[in-house]
C-alpha positions as CSV (number, residue, x, y, z in Angstrom):
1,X,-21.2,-37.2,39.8
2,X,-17.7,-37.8,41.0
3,X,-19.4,-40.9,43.7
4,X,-21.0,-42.7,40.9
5,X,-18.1,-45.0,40.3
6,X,-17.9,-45.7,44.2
7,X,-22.0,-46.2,44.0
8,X,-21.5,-48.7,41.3
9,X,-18.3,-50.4,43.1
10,X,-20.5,-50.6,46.5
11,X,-23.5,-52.0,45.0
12,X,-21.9,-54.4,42.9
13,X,-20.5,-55.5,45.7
14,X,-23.4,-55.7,48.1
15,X,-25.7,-57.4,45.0
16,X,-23.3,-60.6,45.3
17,X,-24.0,-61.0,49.2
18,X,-27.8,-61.1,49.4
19,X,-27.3,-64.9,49.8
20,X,-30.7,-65.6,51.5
21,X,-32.1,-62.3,50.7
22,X,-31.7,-58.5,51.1
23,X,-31.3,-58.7,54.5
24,X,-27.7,-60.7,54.3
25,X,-26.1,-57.6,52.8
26,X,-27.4,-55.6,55.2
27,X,-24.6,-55.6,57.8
28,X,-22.2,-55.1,55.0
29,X,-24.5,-51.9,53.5
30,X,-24.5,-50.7,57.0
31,X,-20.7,-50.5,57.2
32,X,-20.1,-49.1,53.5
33,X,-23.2,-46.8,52.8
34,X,-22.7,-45.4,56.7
35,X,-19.6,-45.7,58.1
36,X,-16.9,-46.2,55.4
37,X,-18.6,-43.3,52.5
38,X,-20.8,-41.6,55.0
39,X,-23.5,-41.5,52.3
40,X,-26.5,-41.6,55.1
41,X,-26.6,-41.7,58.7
42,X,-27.6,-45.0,60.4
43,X,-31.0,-43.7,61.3
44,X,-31.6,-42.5,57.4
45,X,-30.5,-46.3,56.6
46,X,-32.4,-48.3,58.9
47,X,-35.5,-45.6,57.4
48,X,-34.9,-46.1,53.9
49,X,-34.6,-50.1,54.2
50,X,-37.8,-50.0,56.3
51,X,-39.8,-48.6,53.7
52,X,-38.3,-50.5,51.3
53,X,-39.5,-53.4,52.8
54,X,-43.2,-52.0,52.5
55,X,-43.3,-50.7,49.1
56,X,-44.3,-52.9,46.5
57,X,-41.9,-54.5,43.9
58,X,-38.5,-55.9,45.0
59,X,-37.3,-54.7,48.7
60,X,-33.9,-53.9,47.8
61,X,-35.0,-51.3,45.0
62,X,-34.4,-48.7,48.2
63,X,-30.8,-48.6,46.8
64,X,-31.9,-46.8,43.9
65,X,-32.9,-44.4,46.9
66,X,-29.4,-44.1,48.1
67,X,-28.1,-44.1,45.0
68,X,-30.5,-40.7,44.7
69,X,-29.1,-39.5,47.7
70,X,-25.8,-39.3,46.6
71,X,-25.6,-38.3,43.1
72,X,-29.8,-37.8,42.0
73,X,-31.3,-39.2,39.3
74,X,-28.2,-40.9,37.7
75,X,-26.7,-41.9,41.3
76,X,-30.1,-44.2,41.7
77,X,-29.7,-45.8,37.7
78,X,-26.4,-46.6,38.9
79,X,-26.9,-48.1,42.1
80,X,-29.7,-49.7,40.8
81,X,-28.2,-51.1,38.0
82,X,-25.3,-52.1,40.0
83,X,-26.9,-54.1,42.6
84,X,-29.4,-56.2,40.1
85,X,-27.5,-57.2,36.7
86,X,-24.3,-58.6,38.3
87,X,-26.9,-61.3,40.9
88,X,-29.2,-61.1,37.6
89,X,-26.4,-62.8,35.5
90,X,-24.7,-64.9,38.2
91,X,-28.4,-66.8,38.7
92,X,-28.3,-67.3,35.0
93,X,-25.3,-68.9,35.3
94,X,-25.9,-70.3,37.7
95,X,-28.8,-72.1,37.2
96,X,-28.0,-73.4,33.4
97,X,-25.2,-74.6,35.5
98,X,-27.2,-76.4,38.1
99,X,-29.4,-77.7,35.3
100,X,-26.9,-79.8,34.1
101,X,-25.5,-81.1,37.3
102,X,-28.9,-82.1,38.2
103,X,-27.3,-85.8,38.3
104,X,-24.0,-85.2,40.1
105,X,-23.9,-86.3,43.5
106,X,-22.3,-83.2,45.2
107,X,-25.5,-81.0,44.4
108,X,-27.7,-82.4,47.3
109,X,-24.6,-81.2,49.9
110,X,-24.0,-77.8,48.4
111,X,-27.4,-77.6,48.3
112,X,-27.7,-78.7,52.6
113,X,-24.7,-76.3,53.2
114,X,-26.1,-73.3,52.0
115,X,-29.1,-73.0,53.9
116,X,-27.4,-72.5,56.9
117,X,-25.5,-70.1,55.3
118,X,-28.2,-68.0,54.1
119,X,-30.0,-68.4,57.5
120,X,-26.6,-66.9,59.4
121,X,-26.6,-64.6,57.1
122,X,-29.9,-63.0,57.6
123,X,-29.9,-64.1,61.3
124,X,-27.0,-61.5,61.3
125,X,-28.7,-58.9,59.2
126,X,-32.0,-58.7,61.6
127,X,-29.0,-58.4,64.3
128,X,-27.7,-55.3,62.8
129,X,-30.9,-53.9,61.8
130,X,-32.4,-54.3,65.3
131,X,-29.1,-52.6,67.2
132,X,-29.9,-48.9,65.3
133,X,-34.1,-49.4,65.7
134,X,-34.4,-51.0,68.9
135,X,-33.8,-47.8,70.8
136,X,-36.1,-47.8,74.0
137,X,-38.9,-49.8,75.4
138,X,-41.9,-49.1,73.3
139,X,-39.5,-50.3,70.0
140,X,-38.6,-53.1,71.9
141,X,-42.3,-54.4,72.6
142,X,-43.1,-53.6,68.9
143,X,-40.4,-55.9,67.8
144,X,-41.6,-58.6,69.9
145,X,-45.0,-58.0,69.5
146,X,-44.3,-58.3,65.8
147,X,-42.1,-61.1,66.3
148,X,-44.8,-62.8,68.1
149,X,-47.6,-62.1,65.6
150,X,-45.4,-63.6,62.3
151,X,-44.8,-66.6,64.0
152,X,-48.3,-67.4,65.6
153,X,-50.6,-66.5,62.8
154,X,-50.8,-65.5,59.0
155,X,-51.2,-61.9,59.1
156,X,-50.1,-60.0,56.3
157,X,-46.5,-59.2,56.9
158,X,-47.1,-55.4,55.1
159,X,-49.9,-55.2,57.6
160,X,-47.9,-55.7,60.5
161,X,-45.3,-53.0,59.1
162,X,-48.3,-50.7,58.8
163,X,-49.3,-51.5,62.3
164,X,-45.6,-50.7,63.7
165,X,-46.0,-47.5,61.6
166,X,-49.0,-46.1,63.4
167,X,-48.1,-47.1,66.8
168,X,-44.8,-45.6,66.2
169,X,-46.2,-42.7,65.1
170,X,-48.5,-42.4,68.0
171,X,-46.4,-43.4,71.0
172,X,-43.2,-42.4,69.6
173,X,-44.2,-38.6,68.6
């Protein structure tokens, strides 16, 4: 109970970096959930986040997870809660705000300049990710392999994460 005001401090945090997705906050999880609060290992990160990514609903609901971790059932409502209302109410804002500037001439630039911002943000994300699950040759070609297969054809992306499952599970037993 005594980490929930941390949990909520963390996520609130992390919520307003996920500029360009989930994975843009995932360097800065990395360095508060492991290394600063020791709430999880790097491995038990990198695992939660993966199976976040394949269960259904929003990906980043696997902070409720850590948020469980930490401090049970009212360590997930916090985190949780933490991570969604604060980016829930900033795109409100945000986009009554945009709304009305849809005439001002600035909106086309900011618009141009974040892209590449959320891009490098991600970019560094899937860096981070890859330098804890990347471990040894057969994660390696799985990474490529999967790499390959999202950019060359329409597969199902949850397919391709069950496919990495089973081949991890057979060749990595």
């Amino acid at each position: 109970m005594d980490q929930l005001p941390a949990l909520a401090r963390v996520f609130a945090y992390l919520s307003l970096l996920t500029v360009g997705g989930g994975m843009a906050a995932f360097p800065e999880m990395k360095t508060l959930v492991v290394d600063v609060h020791r709430w999880l290992t790097y491995a038990q990160l990198i695992h939660i986040y993966s199976v976040g990514q394949m269960a259904p609903g929003p990906n980043m609901m696997m902070v409720a997870t850590i948020g469980e971790r930490v401090s049970g059932i009212p360590g997930a409502l916090v985190a949780a809660a933490a991570f969604f209302i604060p980016t829930g109410l900033l795109c409100f804002a945000v986009g009554r705000l945009w709304k009305r500037l849809a005439n001002w001439p600035w909106r086309t630039s900011i618009q141009l300049g974040l892209a590449p911002v959320a891009i490098g943000l991600a970019v560094a994300g899937t860096v981070t990710f890859g330098k804890g699950s990347i471990t040894n040759w057969i994660t390696a070609a799985v990474a490529l392999a999967i790499f390959t297969l999202t950019l060359r054809s329409k597969i199902n992306p949850a397919l391709l994460i069950l496919g990495g499952a089973i081949v991890g599970g057979i060749a990595l037993r």
